[in-house]
LOKEZA-987532 format. One line per field, with one value per residue (C-alpha): residue in one letter; chain; y negated, x negated, z negated. Coordinates in steps of 0.05 Angstrom, whole numbers, always signed. Each point is the difference from the previous one (the first is absolute). Layout:
// residues N
aa = [a_...] $
ch = [A_...] $
py = [Y_...] $
px = [X_...] $
pz = [Z_...] $
END
This chain:
// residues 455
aa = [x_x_x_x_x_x_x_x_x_x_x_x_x_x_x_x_x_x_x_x_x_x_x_x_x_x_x_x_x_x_x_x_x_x_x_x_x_x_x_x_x_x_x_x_x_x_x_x_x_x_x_x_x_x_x_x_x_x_x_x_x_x_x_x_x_x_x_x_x_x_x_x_x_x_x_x_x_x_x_x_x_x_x_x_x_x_x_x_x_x_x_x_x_x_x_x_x_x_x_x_x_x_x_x_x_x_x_x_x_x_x_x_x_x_x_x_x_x_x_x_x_x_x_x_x_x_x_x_x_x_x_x_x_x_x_x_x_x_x_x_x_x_x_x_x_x_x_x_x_x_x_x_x_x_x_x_x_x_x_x_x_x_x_x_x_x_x_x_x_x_x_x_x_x_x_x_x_x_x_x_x_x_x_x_x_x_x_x_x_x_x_x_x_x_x_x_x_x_x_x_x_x_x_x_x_x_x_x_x_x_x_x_x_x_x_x_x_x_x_x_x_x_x_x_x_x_x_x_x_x_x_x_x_x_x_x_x_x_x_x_x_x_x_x_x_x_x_x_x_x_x_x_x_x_x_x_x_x_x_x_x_x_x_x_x_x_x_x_x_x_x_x_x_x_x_x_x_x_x_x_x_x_x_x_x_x_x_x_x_x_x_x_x_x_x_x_x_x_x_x_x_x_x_x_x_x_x_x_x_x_x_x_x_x_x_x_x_x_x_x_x_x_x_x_x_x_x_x_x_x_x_x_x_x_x_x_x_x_x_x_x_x_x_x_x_x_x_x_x_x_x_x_x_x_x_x_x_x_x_x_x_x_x_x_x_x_x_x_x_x_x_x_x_x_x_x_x_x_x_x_x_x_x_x_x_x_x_x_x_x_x_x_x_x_x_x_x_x_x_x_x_x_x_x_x_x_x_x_x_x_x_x_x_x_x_x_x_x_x_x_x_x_x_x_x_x_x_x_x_x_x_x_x_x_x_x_x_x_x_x_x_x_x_x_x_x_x_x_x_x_x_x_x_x_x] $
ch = [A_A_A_A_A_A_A_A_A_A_A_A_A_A_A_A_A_A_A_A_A_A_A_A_A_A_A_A_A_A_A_A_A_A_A_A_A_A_A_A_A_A_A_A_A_A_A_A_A_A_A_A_A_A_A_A_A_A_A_A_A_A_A_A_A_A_A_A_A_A_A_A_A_A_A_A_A_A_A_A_A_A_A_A_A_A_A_A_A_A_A_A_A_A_A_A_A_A_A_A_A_A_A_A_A_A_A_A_A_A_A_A_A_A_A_A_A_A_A_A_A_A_A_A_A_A_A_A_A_A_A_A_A_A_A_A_A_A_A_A_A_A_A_A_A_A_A_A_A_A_A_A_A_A_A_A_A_A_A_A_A_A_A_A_A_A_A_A_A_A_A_A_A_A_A_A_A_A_A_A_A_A_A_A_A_A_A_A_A_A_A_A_A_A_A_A_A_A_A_A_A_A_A_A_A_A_A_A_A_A_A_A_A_A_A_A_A_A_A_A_A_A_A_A_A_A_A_A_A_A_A_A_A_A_A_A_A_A_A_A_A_A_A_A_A_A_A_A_A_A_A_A_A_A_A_A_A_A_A_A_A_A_A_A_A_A_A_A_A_A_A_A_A_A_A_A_A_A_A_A_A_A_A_A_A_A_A_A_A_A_A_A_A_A_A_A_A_A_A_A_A_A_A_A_A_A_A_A_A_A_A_A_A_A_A_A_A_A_A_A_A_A_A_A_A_A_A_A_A_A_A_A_A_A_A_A_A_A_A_A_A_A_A_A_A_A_A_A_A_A_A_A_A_A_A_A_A_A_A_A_A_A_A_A_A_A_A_A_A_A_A_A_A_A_A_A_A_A_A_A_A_A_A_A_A_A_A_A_A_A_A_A_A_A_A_A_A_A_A_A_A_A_A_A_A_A_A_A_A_A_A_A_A_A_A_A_A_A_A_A_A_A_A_A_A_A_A_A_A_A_A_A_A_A_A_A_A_A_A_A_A_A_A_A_A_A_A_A_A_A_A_A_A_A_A] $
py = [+0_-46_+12_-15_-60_-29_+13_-36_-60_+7_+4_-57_-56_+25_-4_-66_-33_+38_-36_-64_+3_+20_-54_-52_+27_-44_+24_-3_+7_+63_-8_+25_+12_+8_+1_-64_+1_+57_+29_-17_+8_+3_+35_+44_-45_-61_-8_-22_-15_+13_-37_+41_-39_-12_-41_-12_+23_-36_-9_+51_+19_+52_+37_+63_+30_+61_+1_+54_-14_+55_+3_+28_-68_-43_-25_-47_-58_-54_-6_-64_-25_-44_-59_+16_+26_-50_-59_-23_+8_-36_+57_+55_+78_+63_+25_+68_+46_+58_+52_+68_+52_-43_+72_-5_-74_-19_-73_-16_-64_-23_-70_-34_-68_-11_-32_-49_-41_+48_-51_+12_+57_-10_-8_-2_+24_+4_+38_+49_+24_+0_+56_-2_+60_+36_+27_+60_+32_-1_+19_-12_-4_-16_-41_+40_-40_+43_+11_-78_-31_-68_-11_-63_-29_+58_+43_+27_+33_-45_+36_-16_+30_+3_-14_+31_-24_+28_+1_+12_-18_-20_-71_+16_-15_-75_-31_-65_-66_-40_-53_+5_-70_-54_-67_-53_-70_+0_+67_-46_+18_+31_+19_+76_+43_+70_+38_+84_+57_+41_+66_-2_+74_+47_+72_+48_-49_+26_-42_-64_-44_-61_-57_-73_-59_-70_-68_+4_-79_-11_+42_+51_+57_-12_+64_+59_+45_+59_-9_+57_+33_+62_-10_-12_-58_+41_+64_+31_+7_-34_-3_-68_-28_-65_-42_-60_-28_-77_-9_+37_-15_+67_+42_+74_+34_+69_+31_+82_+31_+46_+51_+47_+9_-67_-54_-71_-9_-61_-72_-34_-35_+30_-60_-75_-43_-63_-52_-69_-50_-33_-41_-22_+44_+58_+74_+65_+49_+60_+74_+60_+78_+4_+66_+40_+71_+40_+61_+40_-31_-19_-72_-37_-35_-75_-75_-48_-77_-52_-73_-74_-59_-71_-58_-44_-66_+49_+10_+12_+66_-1_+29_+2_+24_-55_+22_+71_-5_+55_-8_+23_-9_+49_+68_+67_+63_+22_-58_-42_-69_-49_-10_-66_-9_-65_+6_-71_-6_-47_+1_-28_+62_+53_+62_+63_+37_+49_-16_+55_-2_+31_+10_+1_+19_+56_-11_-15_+3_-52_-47_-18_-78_-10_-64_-49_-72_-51_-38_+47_+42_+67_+32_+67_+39_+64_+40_+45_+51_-3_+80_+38_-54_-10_-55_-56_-58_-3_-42_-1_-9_-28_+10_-24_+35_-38_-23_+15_-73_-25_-33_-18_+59_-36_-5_+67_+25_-20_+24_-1_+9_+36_+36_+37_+60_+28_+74_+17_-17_+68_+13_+31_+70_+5_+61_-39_-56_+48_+25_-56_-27_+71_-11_-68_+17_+59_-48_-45_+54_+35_-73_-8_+62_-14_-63_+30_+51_-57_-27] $
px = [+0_-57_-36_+71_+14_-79_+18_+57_-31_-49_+42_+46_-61_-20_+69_+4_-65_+18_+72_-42_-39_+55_+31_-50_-11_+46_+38_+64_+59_+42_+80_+31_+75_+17_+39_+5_-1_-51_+35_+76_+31_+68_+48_+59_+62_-53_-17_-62_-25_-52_-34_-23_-51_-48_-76_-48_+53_-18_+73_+43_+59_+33_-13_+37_-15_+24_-3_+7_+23_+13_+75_+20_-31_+13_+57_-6_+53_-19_-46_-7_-45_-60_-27_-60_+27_+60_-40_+46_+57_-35_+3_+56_-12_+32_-3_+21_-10_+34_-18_-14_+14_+20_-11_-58_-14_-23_+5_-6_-18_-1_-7_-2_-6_+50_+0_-62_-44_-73_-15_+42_-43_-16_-73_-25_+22_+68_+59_+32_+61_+24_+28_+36_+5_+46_-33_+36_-44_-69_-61_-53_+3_-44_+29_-35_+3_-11_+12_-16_+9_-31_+10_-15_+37_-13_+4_-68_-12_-41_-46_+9_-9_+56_-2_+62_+29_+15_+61_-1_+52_-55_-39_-62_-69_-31_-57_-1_-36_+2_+24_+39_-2_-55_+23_-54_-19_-57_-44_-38_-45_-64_+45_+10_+57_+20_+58_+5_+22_+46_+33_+62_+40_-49_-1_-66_-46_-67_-27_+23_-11_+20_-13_+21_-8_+4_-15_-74_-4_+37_-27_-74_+8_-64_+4_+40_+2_+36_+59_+8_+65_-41_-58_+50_-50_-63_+22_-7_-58_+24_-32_+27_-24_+15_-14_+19_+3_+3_+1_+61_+26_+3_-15_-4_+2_+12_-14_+2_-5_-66_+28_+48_+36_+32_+47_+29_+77_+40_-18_-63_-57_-25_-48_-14_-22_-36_+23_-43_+46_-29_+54_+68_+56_+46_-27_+45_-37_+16_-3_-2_-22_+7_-6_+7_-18_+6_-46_+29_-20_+81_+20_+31_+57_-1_+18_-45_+19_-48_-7_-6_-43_+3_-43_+28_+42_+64_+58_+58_+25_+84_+42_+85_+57_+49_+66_+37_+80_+42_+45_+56_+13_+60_-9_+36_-34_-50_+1_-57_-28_-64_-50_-39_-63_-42_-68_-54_-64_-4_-79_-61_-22_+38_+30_+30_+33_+58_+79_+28_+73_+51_+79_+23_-78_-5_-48_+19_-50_-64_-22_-65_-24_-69_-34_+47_-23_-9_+66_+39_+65_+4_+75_+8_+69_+28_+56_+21_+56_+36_+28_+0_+5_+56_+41_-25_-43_-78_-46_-58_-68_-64_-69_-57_-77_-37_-55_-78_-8_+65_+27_+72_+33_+69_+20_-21_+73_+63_+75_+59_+69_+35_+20_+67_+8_+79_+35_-10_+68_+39_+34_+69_-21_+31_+52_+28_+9_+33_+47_+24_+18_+44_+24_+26_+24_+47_+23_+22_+27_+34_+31_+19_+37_+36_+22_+22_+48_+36_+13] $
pz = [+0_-18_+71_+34_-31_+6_+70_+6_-33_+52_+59_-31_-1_+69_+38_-44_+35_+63_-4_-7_+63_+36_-5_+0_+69_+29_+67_+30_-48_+8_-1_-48_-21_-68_-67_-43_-55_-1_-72_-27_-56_-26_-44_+9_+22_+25_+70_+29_+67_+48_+68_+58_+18_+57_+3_+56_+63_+72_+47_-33_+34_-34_-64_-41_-56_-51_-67_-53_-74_-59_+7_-68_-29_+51_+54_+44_-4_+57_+57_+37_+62_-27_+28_+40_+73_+4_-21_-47_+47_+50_+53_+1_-27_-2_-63_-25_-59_-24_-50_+30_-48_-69_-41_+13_-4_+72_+26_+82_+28_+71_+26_+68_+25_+57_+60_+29_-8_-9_-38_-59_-36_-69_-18_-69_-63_-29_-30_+44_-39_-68_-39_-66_-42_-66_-52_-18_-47_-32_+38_+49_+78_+49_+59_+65_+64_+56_+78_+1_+78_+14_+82_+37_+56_+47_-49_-14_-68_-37_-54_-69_-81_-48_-80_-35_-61_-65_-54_-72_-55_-53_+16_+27_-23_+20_+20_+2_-8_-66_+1_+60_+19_-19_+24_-32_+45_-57_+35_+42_+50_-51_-55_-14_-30_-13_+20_-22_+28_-36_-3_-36_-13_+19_-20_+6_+39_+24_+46_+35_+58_+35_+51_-11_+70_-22_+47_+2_+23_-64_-57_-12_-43_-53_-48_-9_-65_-23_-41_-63_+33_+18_-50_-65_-18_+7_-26_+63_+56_+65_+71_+28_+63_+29_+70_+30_+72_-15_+79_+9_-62_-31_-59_-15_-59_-36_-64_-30_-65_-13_-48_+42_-65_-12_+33_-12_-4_-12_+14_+8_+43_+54_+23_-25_+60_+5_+55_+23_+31_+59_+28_-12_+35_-11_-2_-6_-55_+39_-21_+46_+12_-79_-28_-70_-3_-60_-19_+50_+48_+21_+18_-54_+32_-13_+24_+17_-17_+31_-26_+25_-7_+8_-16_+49_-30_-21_+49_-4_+15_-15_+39_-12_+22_+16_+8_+21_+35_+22_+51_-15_-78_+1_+29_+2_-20_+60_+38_+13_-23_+26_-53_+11_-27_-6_-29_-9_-8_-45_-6_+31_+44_+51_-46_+26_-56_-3_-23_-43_+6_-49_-12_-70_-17_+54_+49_+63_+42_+10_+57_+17_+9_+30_+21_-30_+7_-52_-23_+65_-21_+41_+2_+8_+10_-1_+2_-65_+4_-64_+12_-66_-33_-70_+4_-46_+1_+27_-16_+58_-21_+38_-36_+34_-26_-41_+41_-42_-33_+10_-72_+21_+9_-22_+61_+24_-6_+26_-18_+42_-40_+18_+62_-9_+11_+9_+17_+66_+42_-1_+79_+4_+31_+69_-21_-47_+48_+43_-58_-17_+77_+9_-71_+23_+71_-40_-44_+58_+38_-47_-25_+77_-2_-68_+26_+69_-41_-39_+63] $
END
């Protein structure tokens, strides 16, 4: 056991620096279509949802997609068309999905632009369908993407990779960067601070690694060192190994246990890292190809939360949601109303952000804003079928995301009261319609004859 696990410590520092070549190598980036977020969580009764998404694509076409769930934990409960391939509604789609074999918990997704001009592929990156799920009961799933098409105009296959997602019903473990945000005009340029990495939640961790990209014009790492998450404050012999790229802005940096016989659970530091400001400007603190591995050797499954800086003169990041009106106020049971939408940017720099939108606190659904100008209102409008619904009154709510520094979150949320909701109209069924006109033409008859007689 002790040779086995010496290896793996071995083989875990190598595929670590070989990870850190790799990509330093630089190269064409591959496309890719995957799951966000990469790991969910949710308990029975809740819903939570899911973006197919796509990065790095050149004039796609067409796209489809399956993808495979756990169906005794989970059911799928809406599936809508994302943004990416339409443009924002800019060009028109055809848009289908339908799940396969629900026993078995199979999802398939098939999407076309219509019509001309060639020039209305979709390059980029961007969502390519949303899909909301029920959690039925407790568990773990992964969310498998498979038999993935990406086709351009005339429709050649265009190579790609896949990431699928994952679902559990317990939060999962975190890591993160502390504090999240550090807005502070005083970090001139020559001034230094520290920010940590942290694990928060982990359970039988080994080994860790991870990669952080800042804006290299902007800021130098100066110094890394360990934090006592894997060492429990020196009790414990750790190999930790750290480099940085200042010209590309990046670091890289892992960390294992010696003893095969022990692990680190719970919260902690990973890293504390040393920044030098050089200028004045706004950098994202951005975390990626994290990994936790426990003494196994087995991926600990985990979140990664990046941070922000800003030493610029502070601005204003706010962003509201105006106003909401359905049209009409007064339904019947099943049909459907307009929800209108306005959203602000009430701040000093474009936002895109998301609009959660909920009925009586169900969620509804959510709408995506992106680009929004400063001090420009965007409205945005869609049509709700209010089938299954009780009769009562419902109050319509629009929750824009907090945006990462933004103070005023007042006027994140906006209530419309009420929409009313009433029976749905009942029809007289046709046979009784017919009953009643031969009940009434053998009244009148037989009254005619009654009347003849006396005469």
């Amino acid at each position: 056991m002790l040779k086995e696990k010496s290896f793996l410590l071995s083989l875990l520092i190598f595929l670590s620096v070989l990870g850190w070549a790799i990509a330093n190598t630089g190269g064409q980036v591959a496309t890719k279509v995957y799951v966000d977020p990469a790991i969910s969580a949710a308990n029975p009764g809740e819903t939570f949802t899911v973006d197919v998404k796509i990065a790095n694509v050149e004039d796609l076409w067409d796209y489809e997609f399956r993808l495979s769930w756990e169906p005794a934990l989970l059911d799928v409960t809406r599936v809508t068309e994302g943004s990416f391939l339409n443009a924002e509604d800019t060009y028109g789609t055809f848009f289908v999905k339908k799940e396969d074999f629900p026993s078995v918990g199979n999802l398939y997704v098939v999407c076309t632009l219509m019509g001309e001009p060639r020039t209305a592929t979709a390059s980029g990156s961007g969502t390519l369908a949303r899909v909301e799920f029920l959690v039925k009961e407790e568990g773990n799933s992964s969310l498998h993407l498979y038999e993935t098409l990406l086709e351009d105009y005339d429709r050649n296959k265009m190579p790609h990779t896949t990431e699928d997602g994952y679902f559990q019903t317990f939060p999962p473990s975190q890591i993160l960067v502390e504090p999240p945000s550090i807005i502070d005009p005083s970090l001139v340029p020559g001034t230094t601070f520290n920010v940590s990495i942290s694990v928060v939640e982990a359970a039988e961790v080994y080994s860790w690694s991870l990669n952080m990209k800042w804006e290299p014009t902007l800021l130098n790492v100066t110094e890394g060192e360990e934090g006592h998450f894997l060492n429990q404050e020196g009790a414990y012999n750790t190999i930790f190994n750290f480099q940085i790229d200042q010209e590309e802005g990046n670091l890289y940096a892992n960390c294992s246990l010696v003893d095969p016989d022990i692990w680190a659970s719970g919260n902690g530091t990973l890293i504390i890292i040393t920044f030098l400001a050089e200028a004045e400007g706004i950098s994202a603190l951005d975390l990626f190809d994290t990994l936790l591995v426990n003494y196994q050797g087995e991926e600990v499954l985990h979140v990664a939360r990046s941070g922000y800086f800003e030493n610029a003169r502070p601005r204003i990041r706010d962003v509201a949601v105006v106003s909401v009106v359905v049209s009409p106020e007064e339904v019947r049971a099943g049909d459907s109303v307009s929800v209108s939408i306005v959203a602000k940017n009430e701040g000093e720099i474009a936002e895109g952000f998301d609009i959660d939108i909920y009925y009586n606190a169900s969620f509804l659904g959510r709408i995506g804003v992106s680009n929004l100008s400063p001090d420009t209102e965007k409205t945005v409008t869609f049509s709700w079928s209010t089938k299954g619904l009780s009769e009562g009154k419902y109050a319509i709510e629009a929750v824009a995301s907090q945006l990462l520094g933004e103070t005023n979150t007042a006027n994140n949320r906006y209530v419309y009261e009420y929409l009313v909701v009433m029976p749905p109209e009942q029809s007289v069924p046709f046979m009784l319609i017919i009953t009643i006109f031969v009940v009434v033409i053998l009244v009148v008859f037989a009254g005619f004859v009654l009347l003849k007689k006396r005469v």
